[in-house]
C-alpha positions in Angstrom: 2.2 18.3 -2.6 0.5 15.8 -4.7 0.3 12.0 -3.9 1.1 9.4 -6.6 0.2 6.1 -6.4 0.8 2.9 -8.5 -0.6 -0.4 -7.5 2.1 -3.9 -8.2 0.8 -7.3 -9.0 4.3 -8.2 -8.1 5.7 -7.3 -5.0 9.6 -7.4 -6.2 8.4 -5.0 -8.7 6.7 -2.8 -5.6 10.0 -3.1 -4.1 12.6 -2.0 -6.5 10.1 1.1 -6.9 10.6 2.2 -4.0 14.2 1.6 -3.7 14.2 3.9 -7.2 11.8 6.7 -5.4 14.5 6.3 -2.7 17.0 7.3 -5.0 15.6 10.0 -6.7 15.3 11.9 -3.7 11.5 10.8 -2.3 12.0 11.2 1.5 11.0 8.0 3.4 8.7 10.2 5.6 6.7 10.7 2.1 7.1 7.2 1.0 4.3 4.2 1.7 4.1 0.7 1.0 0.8 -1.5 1.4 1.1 -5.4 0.8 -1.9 -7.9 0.5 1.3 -10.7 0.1 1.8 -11.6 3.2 4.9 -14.1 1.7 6.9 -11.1 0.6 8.5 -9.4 4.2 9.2 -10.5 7.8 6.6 -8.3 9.3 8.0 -6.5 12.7 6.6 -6.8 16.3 3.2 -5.0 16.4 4.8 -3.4 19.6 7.5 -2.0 17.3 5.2 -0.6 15.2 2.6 0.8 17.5 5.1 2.8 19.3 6.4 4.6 16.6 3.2 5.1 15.1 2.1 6.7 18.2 5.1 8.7 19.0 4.6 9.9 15.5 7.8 9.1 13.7 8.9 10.3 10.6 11.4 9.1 8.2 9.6 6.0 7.6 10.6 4.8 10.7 7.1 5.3 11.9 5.9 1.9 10.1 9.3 0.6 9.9 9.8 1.1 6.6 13.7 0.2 5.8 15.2 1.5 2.3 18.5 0.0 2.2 19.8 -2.9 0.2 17.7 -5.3 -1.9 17.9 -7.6 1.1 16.4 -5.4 3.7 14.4 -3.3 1.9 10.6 -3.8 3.2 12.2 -6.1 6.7 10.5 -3.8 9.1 6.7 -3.7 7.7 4.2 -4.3 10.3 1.2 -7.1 9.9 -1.7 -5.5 10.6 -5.7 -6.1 9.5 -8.1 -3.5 7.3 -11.3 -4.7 7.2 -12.5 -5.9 3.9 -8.8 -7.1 3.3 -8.0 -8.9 5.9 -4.1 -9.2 7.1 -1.5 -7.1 5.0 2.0 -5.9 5.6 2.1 -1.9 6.0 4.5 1.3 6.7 4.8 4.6 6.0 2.7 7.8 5.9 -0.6 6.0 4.5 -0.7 3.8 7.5 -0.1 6.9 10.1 -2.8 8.8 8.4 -5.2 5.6 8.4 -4.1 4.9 12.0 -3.8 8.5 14.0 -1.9 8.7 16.7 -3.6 5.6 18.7 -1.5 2.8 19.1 -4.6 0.2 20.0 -6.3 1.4 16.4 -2.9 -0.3 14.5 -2.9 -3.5 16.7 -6.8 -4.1 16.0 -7.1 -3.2 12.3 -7.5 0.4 10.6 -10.6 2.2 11.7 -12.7 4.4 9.2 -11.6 2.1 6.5 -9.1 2.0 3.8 -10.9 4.2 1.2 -11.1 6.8 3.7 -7.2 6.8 4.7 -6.4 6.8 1.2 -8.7 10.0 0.3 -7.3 11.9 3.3 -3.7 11.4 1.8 -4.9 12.3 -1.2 -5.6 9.6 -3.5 -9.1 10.1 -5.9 -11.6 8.1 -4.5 -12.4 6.2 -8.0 -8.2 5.3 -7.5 -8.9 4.1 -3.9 -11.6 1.5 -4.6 -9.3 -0.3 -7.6 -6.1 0.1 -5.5 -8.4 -1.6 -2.3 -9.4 -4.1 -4.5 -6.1 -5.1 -5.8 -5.1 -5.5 -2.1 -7.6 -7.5 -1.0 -6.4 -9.6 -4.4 -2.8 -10.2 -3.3 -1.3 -7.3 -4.8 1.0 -3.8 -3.2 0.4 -0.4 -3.4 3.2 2.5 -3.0 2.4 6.2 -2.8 5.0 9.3 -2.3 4.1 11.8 -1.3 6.0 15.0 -3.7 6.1 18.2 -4.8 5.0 19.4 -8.1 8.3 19.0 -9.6 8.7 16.2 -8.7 5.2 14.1 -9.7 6.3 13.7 -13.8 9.5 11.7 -12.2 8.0 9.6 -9.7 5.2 8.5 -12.7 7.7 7.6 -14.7 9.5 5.0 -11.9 6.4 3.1 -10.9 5.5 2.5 -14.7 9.0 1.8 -15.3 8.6 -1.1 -12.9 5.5 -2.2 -13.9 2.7 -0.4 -12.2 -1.0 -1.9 -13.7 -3.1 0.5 -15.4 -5.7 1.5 -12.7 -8.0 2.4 -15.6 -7.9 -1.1 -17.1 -7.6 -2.6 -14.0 -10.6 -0.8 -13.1 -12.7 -1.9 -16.4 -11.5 -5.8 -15.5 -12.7 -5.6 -12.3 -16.5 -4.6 -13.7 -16.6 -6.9 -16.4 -17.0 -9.7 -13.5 -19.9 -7.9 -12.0 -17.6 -5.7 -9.3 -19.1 -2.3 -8.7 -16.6 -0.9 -5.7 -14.4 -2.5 -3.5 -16.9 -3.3 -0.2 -15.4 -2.4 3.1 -18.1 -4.8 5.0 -17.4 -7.8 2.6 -15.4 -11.0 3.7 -11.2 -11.0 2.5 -10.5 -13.5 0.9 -9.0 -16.7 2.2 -5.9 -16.5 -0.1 -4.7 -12.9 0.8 -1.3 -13.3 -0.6 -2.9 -14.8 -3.9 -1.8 -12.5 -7.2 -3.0 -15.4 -8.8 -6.4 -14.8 -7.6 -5.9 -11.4 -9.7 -4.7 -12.3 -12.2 -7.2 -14.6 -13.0 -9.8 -11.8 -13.0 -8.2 -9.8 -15.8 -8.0 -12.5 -17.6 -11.5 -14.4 -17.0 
C-alpha cells in the first residue's frame, strides 16, 4: 500500500476528488479528508465522532466521512484542533492514525502533532511540512490509501482536479523566509483564509 496525497486550495475542488476516488473504487476506509476551511462542511457532534473513532470504525464512518451526492459529500467531518493549525474539519484514516483509539485525544486536539500522523500513514516528511502549511493557510488535504495498481490512477484524479504542486508550493513558501511548518507556532486568526495563501505564492 502506498499513500497519495494532494493538497486543494479550493475545497470544492477537494471535494469532487474524493467523490472521483470514490468512484474509481478507493474504499472510504482508505480515504481522508483534512480541511483548514472551516466555511466548507457542517462539522458533526464531537461525541459522534469520538465514539466511532474509538470503537475504531472503518468505512469512513470512523470520522464521518459521507461520499454520497455533491450535497452531502463531506456533511459528517468533525471540528477538531491540531496544534500549530488551530480548528479544521477532519475524517477518515489520517485522523484515526493521528488520534489512536482515545476518544479524549480527538476532543482536545491531535497529540504528537500533525507531521507525525502524517509520516506514520505514510506521507514523506518533506510532503508533510508543505501539506501542514497549506492547512494552517486555509487550504484541504485528501490522501487514499491504495495499492500499487492503483497509485498511477489516483495521481491522475487529484491533478485532474487541481491538486497544487507541493514542489512549487514548497519553493513559494521559502521565498518568504518559511523554513518548515512549526508545530509550536500560533494558527492563524483567519483559518479558513485561501486568501491568506494565495497571497504568499504570489507575494
Amino acid at each position: 500500500m502506498q499513500t497519495i496525497s494532494g493538497l486543494f486550495d479550493s475545497y470544492a475542488d477537494a471535494s469532487v476528488a474524493l467523490r472521483d476516488l470514490h468512484a474509481a473504487g478507493i474504499a472510504n476506509a482508505d480515504l481522508s479528508v483534512i480541511s483548514g476551511d472551516q466555511s466548507a462542511a457542517e462539522p458533526a457532534k464531537p461525541s459522534h465522532l469520538a465514539v466511532d473513532v474509538a470503537d475504531g470504525t472503518e468505512g469512513g464512518a470512523g470520522a464521518g466521512l459521507v461520499l454520497g451526492g455533491a450535497g452531502g459529500l463531506l456533511a459528517g467531518l468533525g471540528l477538531i484542533a491540531i496544534p500549530g493549525i488551530g480548528p479544521v474539519l477532519a475524517g477518515g484514516w489520517l485522523l484515526a492514525t493521528a488520534a489512536g483509539a482515545t476518544a479524549g485525544t480527538v476532543l482536545g486536539g491531535i497529540a504528537g502533532g500533525i507531521i507525525g500522523a502524517m509520516v506514520a500513514g505514510g506521507v514523506p516528511e518533506e510532503d508533510a511540512h508543505v501539506y501542514s502549511e497549506g492547512l494552517r493557510r486555509g487550504g484541504t488535504l485528501v490522501s487514499a490509501r491504495v495499492d500499487d495498481g492503483q497509485v498511477d490512477q489516483v495521481k491522475a484524479i487529484l491533478d485532474d482536479n487541481d491538486a497544487v504542486d507541493v514542489a512549487a508550493r514548497r519553493a513559494d513558501f521559502e521565498r518568504e523566509g518559511w523554513t518548515g511548518f512549526d508545530e509550536t507556532g500560533a494558527p492563524l486568526t483567519t483559518v479558513n483564509s485561501v486568501a491568506a495563501m494565495n497571497q504568499a505564492t504570489i507575494g
